[in-house]
C-alpha positions in Angstrom: 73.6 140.8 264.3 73.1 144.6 263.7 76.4 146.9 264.6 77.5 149.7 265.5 80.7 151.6 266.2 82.2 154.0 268.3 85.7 155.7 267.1 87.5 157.0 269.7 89.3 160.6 267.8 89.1 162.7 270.8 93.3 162.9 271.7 95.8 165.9 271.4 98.5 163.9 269.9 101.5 166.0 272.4 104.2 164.4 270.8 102.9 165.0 267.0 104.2 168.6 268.0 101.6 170.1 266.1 98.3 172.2 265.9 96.7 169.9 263.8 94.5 167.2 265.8 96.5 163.8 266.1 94.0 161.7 264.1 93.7 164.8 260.7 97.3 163.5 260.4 97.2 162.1 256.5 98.3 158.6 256.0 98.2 157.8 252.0 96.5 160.6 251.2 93.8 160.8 253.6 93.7 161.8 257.4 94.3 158.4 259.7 90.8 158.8 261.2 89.7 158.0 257.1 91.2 154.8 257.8 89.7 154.2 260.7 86.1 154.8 259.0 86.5 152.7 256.5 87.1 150.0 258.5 83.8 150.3 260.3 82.3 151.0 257.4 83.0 147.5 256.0 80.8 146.1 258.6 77.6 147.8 257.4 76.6 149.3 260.8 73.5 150.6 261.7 75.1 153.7 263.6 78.8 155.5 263.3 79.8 157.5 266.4 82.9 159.5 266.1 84.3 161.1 269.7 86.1 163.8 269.0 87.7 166.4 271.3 90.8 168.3 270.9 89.7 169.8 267.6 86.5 169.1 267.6 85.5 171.2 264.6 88.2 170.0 262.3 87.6 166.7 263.3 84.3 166.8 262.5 84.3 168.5 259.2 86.7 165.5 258.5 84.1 163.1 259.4 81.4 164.7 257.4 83.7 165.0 254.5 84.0 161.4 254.7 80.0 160.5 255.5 77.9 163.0 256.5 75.5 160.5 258.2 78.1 160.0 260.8 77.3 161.1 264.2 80.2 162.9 266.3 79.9 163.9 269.5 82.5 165.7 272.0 84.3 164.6 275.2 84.7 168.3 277.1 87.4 166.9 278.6 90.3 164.2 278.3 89.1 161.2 281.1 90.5 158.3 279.5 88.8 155.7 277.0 86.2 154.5 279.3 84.7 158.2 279.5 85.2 158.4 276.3 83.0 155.7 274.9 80.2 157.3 277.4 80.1 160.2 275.4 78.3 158.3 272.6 75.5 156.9 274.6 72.9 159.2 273.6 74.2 158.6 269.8 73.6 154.8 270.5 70.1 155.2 272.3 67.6 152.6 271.5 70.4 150.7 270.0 70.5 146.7 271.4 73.0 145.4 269.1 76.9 145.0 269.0 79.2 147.9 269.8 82.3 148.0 268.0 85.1 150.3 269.7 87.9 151.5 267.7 90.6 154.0 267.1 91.1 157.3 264.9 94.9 156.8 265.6 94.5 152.9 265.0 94.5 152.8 260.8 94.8 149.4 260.2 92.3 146.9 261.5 91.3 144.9 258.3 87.7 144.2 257.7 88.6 140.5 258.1 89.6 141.4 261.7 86.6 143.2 262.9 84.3 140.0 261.0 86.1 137.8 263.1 85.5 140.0 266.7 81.9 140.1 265.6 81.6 136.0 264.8 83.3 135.5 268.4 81.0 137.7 270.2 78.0 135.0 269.1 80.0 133.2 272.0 81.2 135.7 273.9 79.9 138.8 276.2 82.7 140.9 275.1 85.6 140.2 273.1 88.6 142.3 273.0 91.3 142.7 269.5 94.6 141.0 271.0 97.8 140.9 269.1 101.2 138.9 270.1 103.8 141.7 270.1 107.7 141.2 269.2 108.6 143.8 272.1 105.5 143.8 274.4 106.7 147.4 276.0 104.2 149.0 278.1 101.2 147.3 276.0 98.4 146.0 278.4 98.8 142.6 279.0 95.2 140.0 278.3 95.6 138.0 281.2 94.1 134.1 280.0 93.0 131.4 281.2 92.4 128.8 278.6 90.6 130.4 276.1 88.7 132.8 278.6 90.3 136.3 279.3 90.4 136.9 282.9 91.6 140.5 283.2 93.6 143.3 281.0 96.7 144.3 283.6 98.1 147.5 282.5 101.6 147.1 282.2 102.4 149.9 285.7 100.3 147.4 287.3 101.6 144.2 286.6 103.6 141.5 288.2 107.0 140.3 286.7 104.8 137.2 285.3 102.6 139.5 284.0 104.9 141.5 282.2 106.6 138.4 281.0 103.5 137.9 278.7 103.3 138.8 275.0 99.8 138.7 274.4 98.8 142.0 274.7 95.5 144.7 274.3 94.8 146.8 271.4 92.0 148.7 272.8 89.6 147.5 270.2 86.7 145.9 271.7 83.4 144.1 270.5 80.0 144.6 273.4 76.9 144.1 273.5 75.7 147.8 273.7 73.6 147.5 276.7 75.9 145.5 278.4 78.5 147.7 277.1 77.6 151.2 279.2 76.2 149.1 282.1 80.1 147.3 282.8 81.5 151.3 281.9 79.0 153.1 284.7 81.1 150.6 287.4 84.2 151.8 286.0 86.1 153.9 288.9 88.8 156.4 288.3 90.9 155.1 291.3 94.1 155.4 289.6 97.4 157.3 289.2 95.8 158.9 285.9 92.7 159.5 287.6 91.2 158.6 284.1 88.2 156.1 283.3 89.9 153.0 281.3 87.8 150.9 278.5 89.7 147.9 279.9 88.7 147.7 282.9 85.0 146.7 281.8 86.8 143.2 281.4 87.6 142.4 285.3 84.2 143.6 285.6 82.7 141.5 283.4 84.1 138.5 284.6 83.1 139.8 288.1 79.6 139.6 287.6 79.9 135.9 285.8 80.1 137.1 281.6 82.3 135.6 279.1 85.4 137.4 277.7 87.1 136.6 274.6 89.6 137.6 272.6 90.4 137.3 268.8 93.5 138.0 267.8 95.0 139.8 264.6 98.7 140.4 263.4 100.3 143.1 265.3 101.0 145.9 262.4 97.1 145.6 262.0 96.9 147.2 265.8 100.1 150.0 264.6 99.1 153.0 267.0 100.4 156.6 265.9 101.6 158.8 268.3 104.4 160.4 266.7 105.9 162.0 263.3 108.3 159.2 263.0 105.2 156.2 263.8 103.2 158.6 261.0 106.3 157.6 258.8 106.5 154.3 259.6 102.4 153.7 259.4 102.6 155.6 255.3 105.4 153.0 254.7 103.3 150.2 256.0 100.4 151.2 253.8 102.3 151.4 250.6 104.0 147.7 251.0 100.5 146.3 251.5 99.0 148.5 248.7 101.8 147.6 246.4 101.7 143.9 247.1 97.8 143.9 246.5 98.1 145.8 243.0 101.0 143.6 242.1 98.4 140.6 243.5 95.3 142.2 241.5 97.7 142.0 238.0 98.7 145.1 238.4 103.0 145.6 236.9 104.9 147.7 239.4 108.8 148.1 237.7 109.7 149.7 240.5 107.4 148.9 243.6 109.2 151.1 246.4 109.6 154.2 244.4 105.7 153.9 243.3 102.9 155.9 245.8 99.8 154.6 246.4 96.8 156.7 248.1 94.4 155.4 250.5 91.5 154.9 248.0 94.1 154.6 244.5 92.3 152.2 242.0 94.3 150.3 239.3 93.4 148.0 236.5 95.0 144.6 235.6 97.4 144.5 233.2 98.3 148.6 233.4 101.6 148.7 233.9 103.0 151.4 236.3 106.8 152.7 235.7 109.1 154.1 238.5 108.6 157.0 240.5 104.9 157.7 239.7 102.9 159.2 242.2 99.0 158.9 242.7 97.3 161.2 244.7 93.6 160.8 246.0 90.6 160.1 244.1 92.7 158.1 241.0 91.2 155.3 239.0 93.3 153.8 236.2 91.5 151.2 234.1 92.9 147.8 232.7 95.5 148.1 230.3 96.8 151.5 230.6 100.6 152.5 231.2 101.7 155.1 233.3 105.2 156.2 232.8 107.9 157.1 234.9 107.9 160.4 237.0 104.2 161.0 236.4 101.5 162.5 239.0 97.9 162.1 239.2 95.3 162.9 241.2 91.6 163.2 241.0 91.2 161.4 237.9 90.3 158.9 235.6 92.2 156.9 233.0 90.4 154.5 230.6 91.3 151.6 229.0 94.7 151.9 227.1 95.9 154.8 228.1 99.7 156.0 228.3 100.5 158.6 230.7 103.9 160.2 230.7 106.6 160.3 231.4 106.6 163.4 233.5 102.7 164.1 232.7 100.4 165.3 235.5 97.0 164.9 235.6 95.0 167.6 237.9 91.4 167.3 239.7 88.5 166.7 236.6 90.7 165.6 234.3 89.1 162.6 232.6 90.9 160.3 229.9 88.9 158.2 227.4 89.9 155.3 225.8 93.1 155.1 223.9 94.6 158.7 224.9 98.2 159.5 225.2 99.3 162.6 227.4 103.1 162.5 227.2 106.3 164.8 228.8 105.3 167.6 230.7 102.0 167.5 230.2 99.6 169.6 232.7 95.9 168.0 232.5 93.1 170.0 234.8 89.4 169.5 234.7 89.3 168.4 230.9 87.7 166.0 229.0 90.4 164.1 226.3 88.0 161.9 224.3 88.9 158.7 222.9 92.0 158.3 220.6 93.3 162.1 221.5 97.1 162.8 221.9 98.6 165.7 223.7 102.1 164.9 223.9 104.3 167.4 224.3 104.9 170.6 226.8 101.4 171.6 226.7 98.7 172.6 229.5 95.3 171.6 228.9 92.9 173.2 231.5 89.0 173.5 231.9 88.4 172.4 228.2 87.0 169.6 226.0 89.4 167.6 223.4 87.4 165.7 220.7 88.2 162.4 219.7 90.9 161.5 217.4 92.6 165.2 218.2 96.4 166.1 218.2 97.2 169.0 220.1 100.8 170.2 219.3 103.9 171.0 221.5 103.2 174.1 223.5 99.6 174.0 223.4 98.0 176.7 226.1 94.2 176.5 227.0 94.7 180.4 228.5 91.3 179.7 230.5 92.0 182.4 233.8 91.1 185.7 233.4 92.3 186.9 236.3 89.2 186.1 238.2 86.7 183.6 236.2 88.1 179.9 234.5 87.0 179.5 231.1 86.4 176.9 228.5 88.0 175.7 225.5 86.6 173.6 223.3 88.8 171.6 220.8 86.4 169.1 218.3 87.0 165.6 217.1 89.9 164.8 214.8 91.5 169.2 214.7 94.7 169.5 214.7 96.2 172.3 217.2 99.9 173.5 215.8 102.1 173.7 218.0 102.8 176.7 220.2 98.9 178.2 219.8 97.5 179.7 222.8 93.8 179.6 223.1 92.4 182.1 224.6 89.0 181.2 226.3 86.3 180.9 225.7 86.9 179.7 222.5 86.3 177.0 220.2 87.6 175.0 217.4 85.7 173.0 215.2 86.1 169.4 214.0 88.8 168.4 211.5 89.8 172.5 212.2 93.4 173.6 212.5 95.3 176.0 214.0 98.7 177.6 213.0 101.8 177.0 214.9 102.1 180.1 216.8 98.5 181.6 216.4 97.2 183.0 218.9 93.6 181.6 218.9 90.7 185.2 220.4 87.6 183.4 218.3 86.0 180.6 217.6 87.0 178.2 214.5 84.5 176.5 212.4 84.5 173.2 211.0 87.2 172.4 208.4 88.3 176.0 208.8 92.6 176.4 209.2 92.7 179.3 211.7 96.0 181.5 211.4 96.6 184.3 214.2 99.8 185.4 214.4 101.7 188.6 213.7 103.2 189.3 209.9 107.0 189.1 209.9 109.1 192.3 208.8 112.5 191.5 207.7 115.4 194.2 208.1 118.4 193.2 205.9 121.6 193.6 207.1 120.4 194.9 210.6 121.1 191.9 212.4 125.0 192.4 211.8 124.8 196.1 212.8 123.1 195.3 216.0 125.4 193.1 216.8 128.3 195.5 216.1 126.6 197.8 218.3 126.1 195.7 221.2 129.8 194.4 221.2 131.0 198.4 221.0 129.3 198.9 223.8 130.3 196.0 226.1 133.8 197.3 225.1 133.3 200.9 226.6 131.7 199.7 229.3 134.9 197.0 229.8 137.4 199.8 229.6 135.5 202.1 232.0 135.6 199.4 235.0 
């Protein structure tokens, strides 16, 4: 069955108080409308149509920063779902498949979910994502009988028996695509909104004699965000599923609630991950590594073996071979440590090359900004960098090289060569004792004079 899908991102978001479109809220690292296209994505579709509206050009730079073959298309203006979904009928022209409706503020539907909704609809005209909610609220209720759905009552609309049921709407919704914009051109507007409601293509449907079904999913898949505190509460939902599926995958948290997880964080078995660590976007962490406590990464790679930490941070670019240790307050930007390499103290390695086998010493600078260009530093396998050199790029040192602790490192050092740039030391005998005596005479003075 081919697929498409249509994600609803067109909304203002009022009560996220902001100027920032509802659905560019991040959740894990990512806006929530990221979410949202990865879970069409897992259904391989033919087409992806994104409606966007407040924001449009944000929203759609989002998009394309995520897949640029998505299409996006604008609702002018804000006439509820079921005008919504009309916007992309010229994106889905010529398309006869199954429509897939989702949610830029709706993270959460699992791939498993939207497999299910598409297996059902081999059955089923349309079927519509229900969940069984704790406290129902002012969720449309599916109306059943049987197995059939007979209707989606809006909660303002409902009876008192109506209300009394917990089964209730998502939104999400699985159609045939022809069938799909025929049921939406009867919708009517005849409401207090005045707005064009997706759900109302279900008492249509069953008006003119097609089946409606409904698959159901647990309710925190369904979690809409409409607020800073249900943005809160959706980040903590991600990180106890993302923590419970590392932990599953072989992954040892020491901590689990005090470790951060990013929407697209990959993590080997067998790495062990201390307290308080952070991973931003874009991490993966092979098998066997061991991140210690307090570190921060982002935009990086970690091979086999590594140890990170404690309090290291590892920048965008920054890629770690086999075997490498980065220890405390460590800085790591867009830098190549090969295998075996140590930097493990107070240093800050950026826009450079470390050979294998290397030791760069505590207070190690790659000074790589001139003010207006980055420039590289490149350190060869097995040197030895004393501690406190600055090296000032471009620059390079050779393999098996050294540097002097406290050189200050303007040219490049050849193989084998021990590089020493650092000021000759003058010694003044006795001075030290008559500058003190001075500086005490005059604190005195200046005591008396106050």
């Amino acid at each position: 069955m081919s697929i498409a899908t249509v994600i609803l991102a067109a909304g203002k978001g009022t009560r996220m108080n902001s100027d920032i479109p509802k659905v560019l809220h991040p959740i894990a690292g990512a806006p929530m409308l990221v979410h949202a296209l990865q879970a069409a994505r897992s259904q391989e579709p033919e087409r992806m149509v994104v409606v966007a509206g407040h924001g449009a050009e944000a929203v759609t730079q989002a998009v394309h920063g995520y897949d640029e073959d998505v299409q996006v298309v604008v609702q002018e203006e804000q006439l509820g779902t079921g005008h919504a979904v009309q916007q992309a009928r010229a994106a889905l022209e010529g398309f006869d498949g199954t429509v897939i409706v989702l949610y830029g503020d709706t993270p959460f539907v699992r791939p498993e979910t939207l497999e299910a909704m598409i297996a059902a609809r081999e059955a089923q005209d349309v079927v519509v994502l229900g969940f069984e909610a704790a406290d129902p609220g002012r969720y449309g209720r599916l109306k059943m009988a049987g197995d059939v759905l007979e209707a989606i009552v809006e909660f303002k609309d409902a009876t008192e028996a109506e209300r009394a049921i917990t089964l209730c709407n998502s939104g999400v919704v699985a159609c045939d695509a022809t069938t799909l914009f025929s049921l939406l051109d009867a919708v009517t507007n005849d409401n207090a909104a005045g707005e064009y409601y997706l759900p109302d293509i279900i008492g249509l449907a069953r008006a003119r004699g097609l089946s409606a079904g409904v698959v159901t999913c647990p309710e925190a898949e369904t979690l809409g965000i409409n607020s800073r505190a249900e943005l809160a509460a959706a980040d903590a939902l991600f990180q106890q599923t993302a923590r419970a599926a590392a932990m599953e995958d072989g992954v040892t948290l020491l901590d689990p609630s005090s470790i951060y997880f990013s929407y697209d964080t990959f993590i080997g078995r067998d790495t062990v991950v201390e307290p308080h660590v952070f991973f931003g976007p874009e991490v993966t962490v092979e098998s066997g590594a061991r991140i210690r406590a307090f570190s921060h990464l982002e935009g990086c790679h970690v091979a086999r073996g590594g140890v990170i930490g404690p309090y290291a941070r590892l920048r965008p670019g920054a890629e770690l071979a086999e075997d490498v240790r980065v220890g405390n307050f460590v800085e790591i930007k867009n830098a190549t440590i090969d295998a075996g390499a140590k930097v493990n103290h107070l240093s800050y390695i950026g826009d450079a090359f470390v050979g294998a086998s290397a030791n760069i010493g505590a207070g190690t600078i790659t000074c790589n900004y001139d003010g207006v260009l980055k420039h590289h530093t490149h350190i060869g396998a097995r040197a030895f960098i004393g501690s406190n050199t600055m090296l000032v790029a471009p620059v390079s040192v050779g393999n098996e090289a050294m540097t002097a602790s406290g050189s200050v490192i303007t040219s490049d050092v050849e193989d084998g060569a021990l590089a020493i740039a650092r000021a000759h030391q003058v010694e003044k005998p006795g001075m030290a004792r008559k500058l003190m005596q001075m500086l005490r005479a005059k604190k005195a003075r200046q005591t008396r004079g106050n």
